[in-house]
N, C-alpha and C positions, 0 to 999 in steps of 0.2 A: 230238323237235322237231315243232312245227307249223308249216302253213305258212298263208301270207296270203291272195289273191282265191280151198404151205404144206410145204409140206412135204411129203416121204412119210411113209408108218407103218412105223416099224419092228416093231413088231408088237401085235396086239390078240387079249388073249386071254378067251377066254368061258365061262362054266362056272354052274352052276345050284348051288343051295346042297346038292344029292344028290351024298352024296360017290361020288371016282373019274369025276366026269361032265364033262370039258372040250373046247375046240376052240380050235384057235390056226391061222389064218390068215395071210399076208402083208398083205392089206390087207381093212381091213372083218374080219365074222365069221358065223356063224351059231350061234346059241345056243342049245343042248339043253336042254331045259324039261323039269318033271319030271314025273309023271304026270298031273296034272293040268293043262293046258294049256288051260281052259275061262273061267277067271276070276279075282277075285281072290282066291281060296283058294289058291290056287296058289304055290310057293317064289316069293322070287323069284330072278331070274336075275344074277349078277355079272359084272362082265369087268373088264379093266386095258388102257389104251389107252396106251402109250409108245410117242410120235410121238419119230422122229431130232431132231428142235427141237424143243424146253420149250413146253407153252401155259401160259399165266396164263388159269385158268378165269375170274378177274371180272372181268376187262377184254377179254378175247374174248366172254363173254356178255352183258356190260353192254348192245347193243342191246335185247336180248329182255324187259327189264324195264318194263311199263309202270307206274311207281311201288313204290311200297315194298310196297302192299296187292292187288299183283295177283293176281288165286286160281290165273293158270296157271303164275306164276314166285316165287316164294320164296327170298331167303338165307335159311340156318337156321345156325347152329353147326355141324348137321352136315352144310353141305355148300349146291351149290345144288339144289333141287327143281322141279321141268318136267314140266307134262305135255302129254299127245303123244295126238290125236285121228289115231290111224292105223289103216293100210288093214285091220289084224288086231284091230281094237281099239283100247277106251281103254288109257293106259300112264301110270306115272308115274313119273319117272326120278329118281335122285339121284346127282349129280357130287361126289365130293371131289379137291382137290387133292392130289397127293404129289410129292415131290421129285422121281419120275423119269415122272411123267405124271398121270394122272386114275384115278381107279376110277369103276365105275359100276355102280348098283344098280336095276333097273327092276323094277315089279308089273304086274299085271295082263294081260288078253287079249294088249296089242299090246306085252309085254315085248320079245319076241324083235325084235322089227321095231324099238323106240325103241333097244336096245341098237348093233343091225349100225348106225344111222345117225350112233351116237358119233361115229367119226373125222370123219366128214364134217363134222357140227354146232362141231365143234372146230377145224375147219379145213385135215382130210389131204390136198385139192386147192386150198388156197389157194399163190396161186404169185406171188411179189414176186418176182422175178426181174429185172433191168429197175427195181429202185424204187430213186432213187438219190435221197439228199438231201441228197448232204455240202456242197452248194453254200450251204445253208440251214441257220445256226446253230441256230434253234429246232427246225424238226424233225430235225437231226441229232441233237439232246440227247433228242428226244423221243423218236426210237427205240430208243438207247444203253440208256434209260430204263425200256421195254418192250419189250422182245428176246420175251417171251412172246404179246405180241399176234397172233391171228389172225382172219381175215374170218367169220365165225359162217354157216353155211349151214343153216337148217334141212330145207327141202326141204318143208316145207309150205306151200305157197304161196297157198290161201284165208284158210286163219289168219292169217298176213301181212297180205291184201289186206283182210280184213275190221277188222281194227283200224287200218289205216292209213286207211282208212273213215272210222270214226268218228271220228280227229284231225283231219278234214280243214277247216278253216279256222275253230278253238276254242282257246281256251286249252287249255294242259297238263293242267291241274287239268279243267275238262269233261272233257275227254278220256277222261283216267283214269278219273272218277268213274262216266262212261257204261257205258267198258267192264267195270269192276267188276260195275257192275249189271246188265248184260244177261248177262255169264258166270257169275255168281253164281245168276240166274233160270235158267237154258236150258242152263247147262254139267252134266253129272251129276257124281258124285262123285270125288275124285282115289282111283283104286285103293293100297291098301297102306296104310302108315304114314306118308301126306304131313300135311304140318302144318295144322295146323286151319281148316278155310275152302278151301282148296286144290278147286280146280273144275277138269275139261278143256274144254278150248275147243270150244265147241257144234259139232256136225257142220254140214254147208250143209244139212241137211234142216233142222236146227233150228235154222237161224236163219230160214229161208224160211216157218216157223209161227208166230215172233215176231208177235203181233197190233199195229194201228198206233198205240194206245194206250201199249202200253208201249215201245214205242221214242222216244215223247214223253216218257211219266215217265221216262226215263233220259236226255232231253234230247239224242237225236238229232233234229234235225230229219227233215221228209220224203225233202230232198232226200238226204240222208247216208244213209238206209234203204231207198231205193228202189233205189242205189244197190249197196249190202249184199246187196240180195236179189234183183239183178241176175248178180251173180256169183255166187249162193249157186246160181243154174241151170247154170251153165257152170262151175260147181268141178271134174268131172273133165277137162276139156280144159285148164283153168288149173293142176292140177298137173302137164301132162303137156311143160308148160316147161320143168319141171326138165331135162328132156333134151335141153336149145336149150344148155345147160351154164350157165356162170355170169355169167346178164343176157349184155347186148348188146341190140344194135338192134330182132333179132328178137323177143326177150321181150318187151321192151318195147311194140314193135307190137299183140304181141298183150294183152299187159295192158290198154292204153289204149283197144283196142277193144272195151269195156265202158264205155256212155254213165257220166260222172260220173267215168271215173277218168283222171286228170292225168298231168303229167308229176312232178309231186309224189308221190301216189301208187303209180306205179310205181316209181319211182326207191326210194320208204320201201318198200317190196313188196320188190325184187329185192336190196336191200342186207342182206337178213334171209333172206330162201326162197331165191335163188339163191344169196348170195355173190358179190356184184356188187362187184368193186373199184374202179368206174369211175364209177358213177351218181352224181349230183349232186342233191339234195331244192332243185333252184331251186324258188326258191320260199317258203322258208320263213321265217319270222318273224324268229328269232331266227341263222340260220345265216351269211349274209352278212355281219355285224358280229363273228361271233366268229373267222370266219378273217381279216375285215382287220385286228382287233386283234393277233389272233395273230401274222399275215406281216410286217403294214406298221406298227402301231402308233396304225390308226386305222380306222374303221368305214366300210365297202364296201357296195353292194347286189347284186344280184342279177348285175349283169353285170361287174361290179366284182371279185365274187369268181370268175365263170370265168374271166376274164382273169388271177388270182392263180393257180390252179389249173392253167393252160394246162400251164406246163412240168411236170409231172406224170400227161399223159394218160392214160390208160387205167390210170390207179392213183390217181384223185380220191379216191374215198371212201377209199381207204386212208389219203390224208393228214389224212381229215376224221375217220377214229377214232384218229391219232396223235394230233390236235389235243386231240381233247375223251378218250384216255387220259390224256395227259400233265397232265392234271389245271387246265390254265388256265383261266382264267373271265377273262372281256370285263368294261370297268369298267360298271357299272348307273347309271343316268342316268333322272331324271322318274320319274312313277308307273308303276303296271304297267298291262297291259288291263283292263277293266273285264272282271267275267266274269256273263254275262245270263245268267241262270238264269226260262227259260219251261216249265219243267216242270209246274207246277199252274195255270196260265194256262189 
């Protein structure tokens, strides 16, 4: 969306394609890598994550997607594919689903480290606990519907903030088309066998080298890159949020205290890196209308819809990936935005 002005682990286990080489933890893991731990020559590494409660990997990952053609997120046939700019290295992961949880397959430098963050990314501290909605026909049925649903946490928290950046008051389609092409230029290559075109999402060094040229041909404006490369200075104190736990007040404080980023902003930030069950994207174009369709059977704004959301406090955004799992759509009415394209200008 753009905007306008869990469970425990029952257990996860880890093992390198060298046979006889496993480890199996209670929660989380560490993954023994094979001789070569330098790059992407290297095996890669496997694990199997069965959480006590079923995920549904596409509708627990469904935020992480910006469009069909994003080079850091791919569904494939086999499986979904992710890659992961971390603290060991590029990584590139690949999730399939199985009846009794996920596997998961990572290459490259930061194998080990995109693996141990599975559970998390999947959702092993998401905690509905307290989330009641039998009161409410619609998202009673909606839950019933998606029992697999869980709050996605990746725990990167620049990558986050820098593409929530770049959505910031643009059509969908800009959006995307920007971020494709600045990751595509400045991302290097997805390690292993990702699918073709597949990019990791540029470190904050390298989006901080982006010249202001081409952040124009990809149709970021100034403000939306000054922005970008404001936080691209302060990246290691913005990931060290992750340990405020999942959003709240505090995170947010400090998010926002980066000229240019909103309450929008943070809110799309900590609903993806933290796991924020609670933050609300006021603000956003299309959002307001699609929960008063959903609730009331008519279109809300901005204060419209916290006031729908009230009784469900500190579990908003949960009702807002029930809303848009459950697969509704709001009726479409008038033309769409116009979408200004100042690029060769």
């Amino acid at each position: 969306m753009n905007p306008t002005a869990e469970g425990q682990t029952a257990g996860f286990e880890t093992e390198s394609r060298m046979p006889g080489v496993t480890a199996r933890t209670a929660e989380g893991a560490t993954a023994y890598p094979d001789n070569d731990v330098t790059g992407e020559s290297s095996a890669p590494l496997t694990s199997a994550y069965r959480p006590a409660r079923g995920v549904d990997l596409r509708i627990t990952l469904a935020p992480l997607a910006r469009g069909r053609y994003d080079p850091t997120f791919q569904w494939h046939q086999t499986g979904a594919w992710l890659t992961r700019d971390t603290p060991l290295g590029a990584a590139t992961l690949r999730l399939q689903q199985q009846r009794d949880g996920v596997t998961a397959v990572a290459w490259g430098k930061g194998a080990e480290h995109a693996l141990a963050a599975v559970p998390e990314l999947l959702g092993s501290g998401d905690d509905d606990s307290g989330f009641d909605v039998s009161d409410n026909p619609f998202l009673a049925d909606a839950r019933r519907r998606t029992p697999g649903l869980r709050l996605v946490r990746t725990g990167r928290v620049f990558d986050s903030l820098a593409a929530a950046v770049i959505e910031q008051k643009v059509t969908t389609v800009e959006a995307w088309r920007a971020w494709r092409t600045l990751v595509r230029a400045h991302g290097e290559a997805a390690p292993g066998p990702a699918p073709e075109g597949m990019r990791v999402c540029p470190s904050p060094a390298a989006w901080s080298r982006i010249p202001s040229w081409e952040w124009h041909r990809a149709g970021v404006d100034p403000r939306r890159s000054r922005t970008a490369m404001l936080a691209a200075k302060v990246a290691p104190s913005l990931e060290r949020t992750t340990a405020l736990g999942r959003g709240g007040s505090l995170v947010h404080s400090r998010l926002r205290s980066i000229p240019g980023v909103g309450v929008w902003t943070a809110a799309e930030t900590s609903q993806r890196a933290h796991g924020d069950p609670d933050q609300v994207s006021v603000g956003d174009f299309h959002l307001p209308a699609i929960v008063g369709w959903a609730l009331v059977g008519e279109p809300v704004d901005d204060d419209g819809m916290l006031e729908l959301l009230e009784p469900w406090e500190g579990h908003r955004q949960r009702v807002m990936r029930l809303i848009m799992a459950s697969g509704f759509r709001k009726p479409r009415f008038g033309p769409r935005l116009t979408i200004q394209d100042h690029r060769h200008h």
